[in-house]
C-alpha positions, 0 to 999 in steps of 0.5 A: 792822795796821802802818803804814809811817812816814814818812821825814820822821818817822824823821828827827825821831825821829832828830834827837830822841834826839841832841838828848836824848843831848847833853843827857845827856851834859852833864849836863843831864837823868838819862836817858831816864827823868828826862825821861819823868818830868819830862814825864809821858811813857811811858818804855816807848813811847819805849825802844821808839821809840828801839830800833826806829830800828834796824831797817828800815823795813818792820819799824818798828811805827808810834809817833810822838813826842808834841808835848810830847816835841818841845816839852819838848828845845826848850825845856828845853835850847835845842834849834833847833824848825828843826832839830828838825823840817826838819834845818836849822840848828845842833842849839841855838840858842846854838850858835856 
């Protein structure tokens, strides 16, 4: 049975792969797959998380990022819990 997902949710999925896209892009971790890895994470649920942002939401399969996963973009790259998780805010907490 597929669940709908919660609008609040897809935004902070949303919000979680910019912030991990930033962070590969400076550089800073080797691709979805080094941070799966550097956090014992399933590389397979969240290429499919991240792919099904795509699609309209009565066709979304119900998956939801791991606290782990939204606690590790915090603190590995300085990424702002509040606009991680309510939209508020600058990306990263040093950002000027």
């Amino acid at each position: 049975m597929k669940k709908s997902i919660n609008p609040q949710a897809l935004s902070i999925q949303r919000r979680f792969f910019e912030a991990l896209e930033m962070a590969i892009s400076l550089g800073a971790v080797n691709g979805l797959k080094g941070f799966c890895e550097s956090h014992k994470l399933n590389r397979t649920k969240y290429s499919r998380i991240k792919n099904d942002l795509e699609k309209p939401l009565d066709e979304m399969t119900y998956k939801m990022i791991d606290i782990d996963a939204l606690a590790g973009i915090c603190t590995d790259f300085g990424v702002s819990a509040e606009w991680l998780l309510l939209g508020r805010g600058k990306m990263l907490k040093n950002e000027k």
